[in-house]
N, C-alpha and C positions, 0 to 999 in steps of 0.2 A: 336591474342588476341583482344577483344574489349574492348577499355580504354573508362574511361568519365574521360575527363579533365575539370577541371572548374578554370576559373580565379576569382580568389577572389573580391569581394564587387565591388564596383560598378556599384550602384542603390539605389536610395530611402535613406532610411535612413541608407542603410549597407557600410560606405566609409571607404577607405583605409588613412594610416596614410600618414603623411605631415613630408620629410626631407629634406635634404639635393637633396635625388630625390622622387619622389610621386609615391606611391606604384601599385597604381591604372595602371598608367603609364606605370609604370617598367613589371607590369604581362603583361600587353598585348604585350609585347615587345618582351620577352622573351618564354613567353607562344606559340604566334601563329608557333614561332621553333619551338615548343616542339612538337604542331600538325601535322605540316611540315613533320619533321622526325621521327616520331611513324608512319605518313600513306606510307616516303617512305620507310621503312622497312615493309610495310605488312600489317601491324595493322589498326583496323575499330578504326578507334577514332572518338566520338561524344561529342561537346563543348556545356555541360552542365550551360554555363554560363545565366542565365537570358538577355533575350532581353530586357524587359520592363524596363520601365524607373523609374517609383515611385515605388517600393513595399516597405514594411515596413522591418524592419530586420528580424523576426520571417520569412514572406513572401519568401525572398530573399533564406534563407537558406533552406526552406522547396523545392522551384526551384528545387533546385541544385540535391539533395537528391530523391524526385521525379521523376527526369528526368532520374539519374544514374538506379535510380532499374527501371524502366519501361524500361528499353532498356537492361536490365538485362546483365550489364557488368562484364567484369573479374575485372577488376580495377577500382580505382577512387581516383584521384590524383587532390588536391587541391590548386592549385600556391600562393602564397604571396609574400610577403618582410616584415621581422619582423623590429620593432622599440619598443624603449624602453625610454629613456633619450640623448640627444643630446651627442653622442661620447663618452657616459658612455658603452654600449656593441656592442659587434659583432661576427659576425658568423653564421655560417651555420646550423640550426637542421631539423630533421623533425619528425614529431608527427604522430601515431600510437594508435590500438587500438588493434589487434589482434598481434599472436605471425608473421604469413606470411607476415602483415603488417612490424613489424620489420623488416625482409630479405628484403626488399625495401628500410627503411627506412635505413637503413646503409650502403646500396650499394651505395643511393644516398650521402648521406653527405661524404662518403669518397671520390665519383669524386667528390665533389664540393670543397671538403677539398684544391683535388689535383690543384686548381686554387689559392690557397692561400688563403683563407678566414679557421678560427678559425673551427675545426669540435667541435661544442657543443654536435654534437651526435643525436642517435635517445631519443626522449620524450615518453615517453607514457602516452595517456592521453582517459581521461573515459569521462570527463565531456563536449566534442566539438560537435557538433552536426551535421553535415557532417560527421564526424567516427561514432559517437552514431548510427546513421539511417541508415545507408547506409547497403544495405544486401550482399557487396562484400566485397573485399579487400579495404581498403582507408588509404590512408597517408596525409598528410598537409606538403607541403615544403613549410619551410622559411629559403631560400636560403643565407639571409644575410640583415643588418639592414641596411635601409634607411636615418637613422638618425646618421651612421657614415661615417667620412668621408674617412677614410681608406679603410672600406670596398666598398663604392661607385666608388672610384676611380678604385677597382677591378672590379667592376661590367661589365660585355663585355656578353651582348644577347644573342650570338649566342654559344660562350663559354659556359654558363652558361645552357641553352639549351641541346647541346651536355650532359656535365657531368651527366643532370637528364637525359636523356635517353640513356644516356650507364649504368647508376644507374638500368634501369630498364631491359634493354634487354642485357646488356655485348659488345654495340658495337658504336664504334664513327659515327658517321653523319657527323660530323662536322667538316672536317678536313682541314689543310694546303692542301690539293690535292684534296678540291672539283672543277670539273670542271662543265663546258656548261651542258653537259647530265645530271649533276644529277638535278642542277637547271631544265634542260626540265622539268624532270621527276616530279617535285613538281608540276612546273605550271601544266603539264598536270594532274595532280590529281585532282588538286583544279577544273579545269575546267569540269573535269568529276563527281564532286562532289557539281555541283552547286545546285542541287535540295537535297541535300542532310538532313542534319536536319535544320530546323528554326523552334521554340519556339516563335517568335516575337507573338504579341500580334498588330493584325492590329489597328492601331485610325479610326473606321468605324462605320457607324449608326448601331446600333444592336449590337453591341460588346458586350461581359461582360465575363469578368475574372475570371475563377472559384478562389475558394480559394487556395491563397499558389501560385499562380502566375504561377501554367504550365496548358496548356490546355485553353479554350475557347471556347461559342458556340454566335453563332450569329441568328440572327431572320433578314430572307431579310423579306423585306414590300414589304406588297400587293400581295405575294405568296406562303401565308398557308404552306411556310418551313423552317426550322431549321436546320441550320449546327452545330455539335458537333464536335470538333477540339481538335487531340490529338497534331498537330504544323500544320504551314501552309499544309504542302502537306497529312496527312495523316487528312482524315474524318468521316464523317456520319452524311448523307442526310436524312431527313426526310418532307416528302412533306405529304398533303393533300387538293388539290386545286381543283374547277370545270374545269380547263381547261388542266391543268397537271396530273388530276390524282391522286392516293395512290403510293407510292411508298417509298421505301427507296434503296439508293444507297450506298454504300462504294465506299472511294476514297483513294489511298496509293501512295504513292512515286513513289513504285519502278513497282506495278501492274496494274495503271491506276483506269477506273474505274470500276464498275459492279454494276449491278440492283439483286438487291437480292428477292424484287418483286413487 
């Protein structure tokens, strides 16, 4: 299955809440588990999170959104940590927009349940915008509020990790009997997956952003060419120089390059 995981906010004006632990914080923590263990059970997971640094919040979310349907995934799973009032709530939900949606959404908050944290249940919600857009499955886990402190003290990464993805595939990761090989086995993923997506947004003369913050083309100087940039490694070349020539080139991750003519 190809998941888009996206860790919430995180940029520009779209920031995560302030508790007892910091949301922002918490996702990336727990999140990069999540990627961990969706790729070493099989799964193509791509972390639709914004690279860029400023985007607006309209921006940010359009990112996310953007990036899940163009790599046209099966799923799109949204991390949080909910907050509400200082030690006024807690617990586990997760929000939904379709019915397949639901069947996610309940699998997950029952393993997170089974860690001790409040199952509030699945939400269903019309009005979010990561569900709204998105042309696959997508859920929004908020795994538990920040801003309590009973549930923070439950709070364990890897734990918490595990439960969302046996929520999603029916099987632990994460157990009292992980040994040496499976750890290899992560590192070796990651290393074989170092070209794999970046979205980043380089700080380089000729840069510019398209709207909505995914994608970029650049203008080198002084070589009549234009790079159009769907992320770093995937392109399109477009030259018109006396010393270089007409040409146009595509350039992809995984196929190198090629002169189209």
């Amino acid at each position: 299955m190809k998941i888009a995981i996206d860790f919430g906010h995180g940029t520009g004006e779209d920031r995560g809440a302030e508790g007892y632990l910091n949301e922002e914080k918490a996702i990336r923590e727990y999140g990069e588990l999540v990627i961990d263990g969706l790729k070493l059970l099989g799964h193509t997971v791509i972390n639709v999170t914004p690279a860029t640094a400023n985007l607006s919040l309209g921006q940010s979310l359009a990112y996310r959104v953007n990036a899940a349907n163009n790599y046209k995934t099966d799923l799109f799973i949204s991390l949080h940590v909910n907050a509400f009032r200082k030690d006024k709530a807690r617990g586990c939900e997760v929000e939904y927009i379709s019915d397949a949606g639901k069947g996610y959404a309940d699998k997950i908050c029952t393993e997170i349940s089974k860690l001790g944290f409040v199952n509030r249940g699945s939400q269903k919600r019309t009005n979010l915008y990561v569900l709204k857009y998105t042309s696959m499955i997508a859920i929004l886990v908020e795994p538990f509020f920040c801003d309590n402190r009973e549930d923070c003290n439950l709070y364990s990464p890897k734990k918490l990790a595990n439960a969302i993805i046996k929520g999603i595939t029916g099987v632990d990761v994460y157990t009292e009997e992980e040994n040496v090989t499976r750890n290899e086995k992560v590192e070796e993923g990651k290393r074989s997956n170092v070209l794999a997506i970046d979205h980043s947004i380089p700080n380089s003369p000729g840069v510019h952003a398209f709207p909505g913050g995914f994608g970029y083309f650049q203008i080198i100087p002084n070589s009549g060419r234009i790079d159009i940039h769907l992320d770093r490694y995937n392109y399109l070349t477009i030259q018109d120089d006396e010393k270089e020539g007409n040409r146009v080139i595509i350039t992809t991750r995984t196929k190198g390059s090629k002169s189209l003519f």
